[in-house]
Every structure is written in structure tokens, then in C-alpha cells.
C-alpha positions as CSV (number, residue, x, y, z in Angstrom):
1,X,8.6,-9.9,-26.3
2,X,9.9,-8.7,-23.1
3,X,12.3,-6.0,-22.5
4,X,15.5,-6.5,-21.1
5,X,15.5,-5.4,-17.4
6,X,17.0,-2.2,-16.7
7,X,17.4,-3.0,-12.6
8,X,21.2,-3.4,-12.4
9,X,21.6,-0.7,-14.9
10,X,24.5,1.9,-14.2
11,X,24.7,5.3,-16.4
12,X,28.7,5.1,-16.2
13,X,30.9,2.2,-18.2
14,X,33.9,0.7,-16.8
15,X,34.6,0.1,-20.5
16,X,38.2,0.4,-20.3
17,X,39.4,-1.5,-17.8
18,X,42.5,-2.6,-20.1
19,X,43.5,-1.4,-23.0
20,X,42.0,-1.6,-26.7
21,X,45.0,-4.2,-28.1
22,X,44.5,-5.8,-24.6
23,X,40.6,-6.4,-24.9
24,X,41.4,-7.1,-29.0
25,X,43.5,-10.1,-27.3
26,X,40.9,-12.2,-26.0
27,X,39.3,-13.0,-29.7
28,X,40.8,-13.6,-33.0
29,X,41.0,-10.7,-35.5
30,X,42.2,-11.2,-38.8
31,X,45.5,-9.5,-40.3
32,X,44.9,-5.7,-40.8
33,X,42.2,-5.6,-38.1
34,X,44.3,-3.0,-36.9
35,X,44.7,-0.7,-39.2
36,X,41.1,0.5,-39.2
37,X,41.6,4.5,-37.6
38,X,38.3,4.3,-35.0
39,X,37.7,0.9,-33.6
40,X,35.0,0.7,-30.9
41,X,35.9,-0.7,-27.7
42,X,35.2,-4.3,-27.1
43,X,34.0,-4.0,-24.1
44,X,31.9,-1.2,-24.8
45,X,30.1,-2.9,-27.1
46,X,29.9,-6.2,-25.1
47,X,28.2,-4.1,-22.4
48,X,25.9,-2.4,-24.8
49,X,24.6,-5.6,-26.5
50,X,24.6,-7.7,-23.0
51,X,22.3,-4.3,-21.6
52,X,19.7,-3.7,-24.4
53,X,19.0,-7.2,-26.2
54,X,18.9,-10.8,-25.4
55,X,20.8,-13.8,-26.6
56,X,18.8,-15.2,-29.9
57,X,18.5,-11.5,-30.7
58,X,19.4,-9.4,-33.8
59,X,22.2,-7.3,-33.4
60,X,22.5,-4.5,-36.5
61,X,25.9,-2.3,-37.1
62,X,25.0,0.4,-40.0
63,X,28.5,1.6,-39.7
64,X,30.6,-1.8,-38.7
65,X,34.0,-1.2,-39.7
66,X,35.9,-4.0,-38.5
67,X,33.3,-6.0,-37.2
68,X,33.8,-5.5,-33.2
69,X,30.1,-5.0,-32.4
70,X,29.2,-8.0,-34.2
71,X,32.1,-10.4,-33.2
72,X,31.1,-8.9,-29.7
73,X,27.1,-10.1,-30.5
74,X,28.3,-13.4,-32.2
75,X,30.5,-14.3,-28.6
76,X,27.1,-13.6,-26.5
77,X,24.8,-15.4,-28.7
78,X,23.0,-12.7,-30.8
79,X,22.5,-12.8,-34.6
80,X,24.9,-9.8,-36.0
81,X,24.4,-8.0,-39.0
82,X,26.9,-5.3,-40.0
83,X,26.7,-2.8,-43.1
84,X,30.1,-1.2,-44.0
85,X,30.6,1.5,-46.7
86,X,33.9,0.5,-47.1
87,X,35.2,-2.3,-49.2
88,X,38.5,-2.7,-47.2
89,X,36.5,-2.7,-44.1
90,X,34.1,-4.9,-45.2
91,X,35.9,-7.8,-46.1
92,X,37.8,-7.8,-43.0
93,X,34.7,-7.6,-41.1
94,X,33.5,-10.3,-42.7
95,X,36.7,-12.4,-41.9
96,X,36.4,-11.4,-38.6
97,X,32.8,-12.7,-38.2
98,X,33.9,-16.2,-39.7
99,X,36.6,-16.6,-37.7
100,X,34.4,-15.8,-34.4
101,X,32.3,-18.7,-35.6
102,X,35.0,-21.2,-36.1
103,X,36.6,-20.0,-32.7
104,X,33.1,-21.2,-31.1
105,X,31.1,-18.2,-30.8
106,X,27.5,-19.5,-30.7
107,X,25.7,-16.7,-32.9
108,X,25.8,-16.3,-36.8
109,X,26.8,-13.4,-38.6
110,X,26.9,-11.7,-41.6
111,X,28.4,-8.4,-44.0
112,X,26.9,-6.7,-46.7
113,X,29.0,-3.7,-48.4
114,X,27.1,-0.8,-49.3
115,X,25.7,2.6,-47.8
116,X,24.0,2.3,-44.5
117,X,21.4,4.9,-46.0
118,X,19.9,2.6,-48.4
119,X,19.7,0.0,-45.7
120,X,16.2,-1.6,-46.8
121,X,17.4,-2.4,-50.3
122,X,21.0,-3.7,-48.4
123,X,19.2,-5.8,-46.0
124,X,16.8,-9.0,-47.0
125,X,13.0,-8.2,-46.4
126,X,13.2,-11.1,-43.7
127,X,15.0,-8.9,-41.3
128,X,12.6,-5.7,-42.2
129,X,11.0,-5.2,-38.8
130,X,12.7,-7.4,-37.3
131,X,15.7,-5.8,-35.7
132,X,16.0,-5.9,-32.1
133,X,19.2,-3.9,-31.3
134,X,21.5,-1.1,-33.6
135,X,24.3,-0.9,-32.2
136,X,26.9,1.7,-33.7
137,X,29.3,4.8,-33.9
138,X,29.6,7.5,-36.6
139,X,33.2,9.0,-37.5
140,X,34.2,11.8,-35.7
141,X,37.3,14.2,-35.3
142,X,40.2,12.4,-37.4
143,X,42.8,14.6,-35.7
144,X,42.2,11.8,-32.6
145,X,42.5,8.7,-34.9
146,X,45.1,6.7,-36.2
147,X,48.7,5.1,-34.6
148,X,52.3,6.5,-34.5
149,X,55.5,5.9,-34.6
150,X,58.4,7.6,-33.4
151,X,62.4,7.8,-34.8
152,X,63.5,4.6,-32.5
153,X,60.5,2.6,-34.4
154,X,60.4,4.0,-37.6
155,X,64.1,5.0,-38.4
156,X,63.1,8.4,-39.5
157,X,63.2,11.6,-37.9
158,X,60.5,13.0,-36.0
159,X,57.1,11.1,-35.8
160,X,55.4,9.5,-38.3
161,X,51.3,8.9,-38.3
162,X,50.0,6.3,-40.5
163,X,46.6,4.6,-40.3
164,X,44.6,7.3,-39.9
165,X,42.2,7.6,-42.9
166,X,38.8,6.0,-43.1
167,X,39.0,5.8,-47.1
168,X,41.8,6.0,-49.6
169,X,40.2,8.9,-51.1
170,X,38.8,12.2,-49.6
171,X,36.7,13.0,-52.2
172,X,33.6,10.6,-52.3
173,X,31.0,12.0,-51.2
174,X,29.1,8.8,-50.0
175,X,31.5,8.1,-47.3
176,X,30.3,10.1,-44.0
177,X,33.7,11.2,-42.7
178,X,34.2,13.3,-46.1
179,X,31.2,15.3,-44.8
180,X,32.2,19.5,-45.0
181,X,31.1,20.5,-41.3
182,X,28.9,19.2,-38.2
183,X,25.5,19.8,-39.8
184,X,25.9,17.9,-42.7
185,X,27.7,15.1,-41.2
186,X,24.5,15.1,-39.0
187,X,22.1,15.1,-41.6
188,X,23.9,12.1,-43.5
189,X,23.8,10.4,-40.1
190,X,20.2,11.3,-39.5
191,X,19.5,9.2,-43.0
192,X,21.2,6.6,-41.5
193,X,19.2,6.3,-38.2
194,X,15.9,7.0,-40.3
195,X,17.2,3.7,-42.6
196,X,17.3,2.1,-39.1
197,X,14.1,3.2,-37.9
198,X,12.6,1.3,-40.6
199,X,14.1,-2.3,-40.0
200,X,14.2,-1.5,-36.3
201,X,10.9,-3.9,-34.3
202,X,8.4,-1.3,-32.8
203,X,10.2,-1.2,-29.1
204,X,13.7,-2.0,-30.3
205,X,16.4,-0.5,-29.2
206,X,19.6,2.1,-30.9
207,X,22.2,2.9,-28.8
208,X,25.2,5.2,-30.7
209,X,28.4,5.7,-29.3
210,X,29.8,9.2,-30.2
211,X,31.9,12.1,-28.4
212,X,32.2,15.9,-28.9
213,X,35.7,16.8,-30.8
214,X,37.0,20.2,-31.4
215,X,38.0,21.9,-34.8
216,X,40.5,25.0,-34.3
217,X,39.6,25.2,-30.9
218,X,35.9,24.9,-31.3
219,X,34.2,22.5,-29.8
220,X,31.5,20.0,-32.4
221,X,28.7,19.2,-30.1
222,X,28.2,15.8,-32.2
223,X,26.3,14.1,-29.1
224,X,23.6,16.6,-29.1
225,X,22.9,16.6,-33.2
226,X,22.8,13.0,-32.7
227,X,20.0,13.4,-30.5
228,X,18.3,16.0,-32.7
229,X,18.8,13.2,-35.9
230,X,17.5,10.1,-33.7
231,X,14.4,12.0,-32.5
232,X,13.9,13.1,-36.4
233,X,13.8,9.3,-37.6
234,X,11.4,9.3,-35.4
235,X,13.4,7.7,-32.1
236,X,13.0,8.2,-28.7
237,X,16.3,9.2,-26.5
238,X,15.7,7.2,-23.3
239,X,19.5,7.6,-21.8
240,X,22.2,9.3,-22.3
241,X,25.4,7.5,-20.4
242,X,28.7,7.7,-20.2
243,X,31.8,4.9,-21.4
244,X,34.7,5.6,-19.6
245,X,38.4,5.9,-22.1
246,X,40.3,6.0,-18.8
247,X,40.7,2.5,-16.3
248,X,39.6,2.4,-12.7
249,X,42.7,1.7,-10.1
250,X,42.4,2.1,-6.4
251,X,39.4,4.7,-6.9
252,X,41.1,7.0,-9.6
253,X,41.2,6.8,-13.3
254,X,44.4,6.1,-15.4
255,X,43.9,8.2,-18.3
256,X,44.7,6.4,-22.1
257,X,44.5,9.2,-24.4
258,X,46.3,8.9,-27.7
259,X,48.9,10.8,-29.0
260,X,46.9,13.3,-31.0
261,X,44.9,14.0,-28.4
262,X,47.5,14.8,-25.6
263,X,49.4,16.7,-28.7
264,X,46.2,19.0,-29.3
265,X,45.6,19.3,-25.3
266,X,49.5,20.5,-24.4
267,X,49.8,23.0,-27.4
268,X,46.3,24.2,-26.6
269,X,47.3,24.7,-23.0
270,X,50.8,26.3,-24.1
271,X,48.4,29.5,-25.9
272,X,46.4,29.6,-22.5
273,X,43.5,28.1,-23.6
274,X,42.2,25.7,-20.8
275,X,41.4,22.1,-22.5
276,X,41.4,18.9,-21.0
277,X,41.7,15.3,-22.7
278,X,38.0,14.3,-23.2
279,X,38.4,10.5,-21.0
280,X,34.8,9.3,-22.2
281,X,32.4,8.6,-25.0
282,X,28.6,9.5,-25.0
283,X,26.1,6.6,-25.2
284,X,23.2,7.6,-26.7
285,X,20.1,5.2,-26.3
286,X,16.6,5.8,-28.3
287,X,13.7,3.4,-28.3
288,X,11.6,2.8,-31.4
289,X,7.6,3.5,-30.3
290,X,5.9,0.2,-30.0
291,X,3.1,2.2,-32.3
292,X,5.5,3.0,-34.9
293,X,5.0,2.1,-38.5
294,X,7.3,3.5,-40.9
295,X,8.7,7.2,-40.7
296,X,7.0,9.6,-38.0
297,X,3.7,11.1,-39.2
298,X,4.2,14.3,-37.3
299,X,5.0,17.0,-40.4
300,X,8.2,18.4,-40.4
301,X,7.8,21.6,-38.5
302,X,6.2,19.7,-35.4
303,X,9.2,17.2,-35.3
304,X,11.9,19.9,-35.5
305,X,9.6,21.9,-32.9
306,X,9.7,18.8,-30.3
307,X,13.6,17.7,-31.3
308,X,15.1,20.8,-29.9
309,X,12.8,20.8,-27.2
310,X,14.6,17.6,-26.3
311,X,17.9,18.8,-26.8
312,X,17.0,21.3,-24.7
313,X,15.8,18.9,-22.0
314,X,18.7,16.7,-22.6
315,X,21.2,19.6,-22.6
316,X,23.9,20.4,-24.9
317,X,27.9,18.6,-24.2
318,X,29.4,20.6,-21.8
């Protein structure tokens, strides 16, 4: 099977030329689409999926949410497949992908509920080897997720957030954005891209949208453990690019940061600490070995030996 050309590749995304609810607009998403705290840019994904497979191709979302990579696949003729640990999510993701079919979308898709980490019993042995594209994003910094409303909205004083929880509980384990710190969300990610690995087709393709976030003023370098992980499960990082959060007008960039994010910037800047709104996402790609079968062979000290040497190479989020 031939790869997809990378000629006309670029390693910066116009993804945001509009808005999210603007690109949401031009397809059909079911009632409490919305509500979901980290949706991925349409266009983002559309780019990702046009870039790194080809129509007739199997798209796979580990961590689908709402279904926007896969109604994004199902418009440009892939075959989606979304996991989603979340019962909530999943049903609407799976709404979502029916309604993209009766709206005309040539490609099929389909939902299974469960945890992306157990992927090989979620998934039915025919697709076992014979994924061509993963396409996904873990969760990452709450304190930049969810919507608001202020008194003139809401009729209550002061600002009200809402939407901005993954789960209605905070205490199951299973769920990734419950994890305690960076390293263990990491590792519970790495099972994930290891679960991967193993339906991925020797040559195929992961790409994983992700961006630093900072805790009490420190920053989580998400980006490069994702890197470390995918190299662990036995990927190879290829790229590393870079989606744009801000629009393009006459040359410059028109920021669209949310409210928690400008919120954490200002007060960080009224205590003298220089931060700036973080206007992009990282887009990290890894190729499965065409040699590969199963989980690397190298024994565990040799693969953390070579994963931090490509970190190193790579370089850490600045």
C-alpha cells in the first residue's frame, strides 16, 4: 500500500481559521455535542486525516469524545472507529456518526464504549492489523476547558463556569483525566498508544494532538512524555508540527484564547511572572515499523535508553 505523499506538506496548521462553533456549523452534531469540556478542532482533524491516510482507509480515535475525528473521517471517505471511556460521550458520539451518514457523508462509522487500554478485546479481530491511521488527543490541563457565563447571561453575580468536567465523578481511576500528576497520566497514555501499536498495520500512521499546560505556575511538558510513551509502544516520532488556536488576517494572528486561559495569563502577569497565552497545539506524528509484530523486542532498559535519546533530539516544549 502506498504512502500518502508528504510533497505539499507544511509543519504549521492554519487550523483555526474560524472559530470552533463556526467550523461545528458546517455538519450536524446532535444536542449536547457541546457540552463535552475538550473538543478537537474540526479542521484540525480534517487536515490530519486528509495528510496521513487515504479515502477507503481506517481511521481509529482511542479517546473520541464526541466523535469529531470520526465525523471528520466519515465526510472524507475513511472508515472511523472511535473508543470512548465515557458513557455520556459515547452515545453522543455515536449519534453523531449516524447522523454524518444520513447527512451524506460517504464513510461508515462506528463506537464502542470502554477503555482504550484494552483496545484488542474492544475492537473485532477483523480490524487487528489493520489500522491505517490513529488519530487522537489525551486530556490535559482542565483549568483551560469548559464555557462561561457571565451576570448579563446567567442572572447571577459574578461568573459562572459549567461544562468543564470530563466525568461526573473524580474518583475513577480508569478515566485518564483523574490521573494524580504528569507521569502517571503519561504512563496510562503510553498503555493506550501500546493498545494501538497492536491494531496499527506495520507503516501506519498515529498522530496525537496535545499542548504543554501549567499547574501553579509550572509548566507540564505533556508533548515531550508523549513522545517518550509513543517511542515505548514501540512508535517512531517522524514530525512534530504545530496547529495554530489563533486565525490568520492580513499576515498576523487573531488570538482565540478562552476565558481560563486569559484569566490564568493576566493574574500571572499581575505577580510579575512573564506568561503568554499558549496560541497552538503540538502534533505529534509516529510511524509504526513496517517490520513490526507485536510489542518492541528491545528489553526495557534499551528502549528507555533510545526514548530519551529522542526526546533529547526532539527537544523538550519550550
Amino acid at each position: 500500500m502506498n504512502e500518502p505523499t508528504p510533497s505539499q506538506r507544511v509543519s504549521v496548521w492554519a487550523s483555526a481559521p474560524t472559530s470552533a462553533p463556526h467550523q461545528r456549523r458546517a455538519r450536524t452534531y446532535v444536542a449536547g455535542s457541546a457540552d463535552h469540556p475538550a473538543k478537537m478542532l474540526p479542521a484540525l482533524a480534517a487536515h490530519a486525516i486528509r495528510e496521513y491516510s487515504r479515502p477507503g482507509e481506517r481511521v481509529l480515535d482511542p479517546m473520541c469524545g464526541i466523535g469529531t475525528s470520526l465525523v471528520e473521517a466519515q465526510h472524507t471517505g475513511r472508515e472511523a472507529l472511535g473508543i470512548e471511556y465515557e458513557p455520556r460521550w459515547s452515545h453522543i458520539a455515536a449519534q453523531n456518526v449516524s447522523t454524518a451518514s444520513r447527512h451524506g457523508a460517504p464513510g461508515r462509522g462506528e463506537v464502542y464504549c470502554g477503555d482504550a487500554r484494552h483496545l484488542t478485546r474492544l475492537l473485532p479481530a477483523r480490524y487487528h492489523g489493520r489500522i491505517d491511521l490513529v488519530l487522537t488527543s489525551p486530556p490535559y490541563g482542565r483549568r483551560t476547558h469548559g464555557q462561561v457565563r457571565i451576570t448579563r447571561d446567567s442572572g447571577r453575580p459574578g461568573v459562572t463556569k459549567t461544562h468543564y468536567r470530563y466525568a461526573p465523578t473524580s474518583r475513577d481511576p480508569g478515566n485518564l483525566v483523574n490521573s494524580a500528576d504528569l507521569d502517571q497520566l503519561g504512563g496510562a497514555f503510553g498503555e493506550i498508544l501500546a493498545a494501538c501499536t497492536a491494531v496499527l498495520r506495520p507503516g501506519g500512521t498515529v498522530v496525537v494532538v496535545v499542548r504543554p499546560w501549567r499547574h501553579c505556575g509550572e509548566l507540564m511538558d505533556l508533548p515531550t512524555s508523549v513522545i517518550s510513551a509513543g517511542y515505548r509502544a514501540g512508535l517512531r516520532p517522524i514530525e512534530r508540527n504545530v496547529a495554530l488556536l489563533a486565525g490568520i488576517r492580513d499576515g498576523g494572528l487573531v488570538p482565540r484564547p478562552s476565558f481560563f486561559q486569559l484569566g490564568y495569563v493576566r493574574d500571572a502577569r499581575a505577580r510579575s511572572i512573564p506568561l503568554h497565552v499558549i496560541a497552538h497545539e503540538d502534533v505529534i506524528v509516529f510511524r509504526k515499523p513496517k517490520d513490526s509484530v507485536g510489542e518492541i523486542a528491545l528489553p526495557l532498559e534499551g528502549v528507555r535508553a533510545e526514548a530519551e535519546a529522542v526526546v533529547s533530539h526532539w527537544g523538550s516544549t519550550p
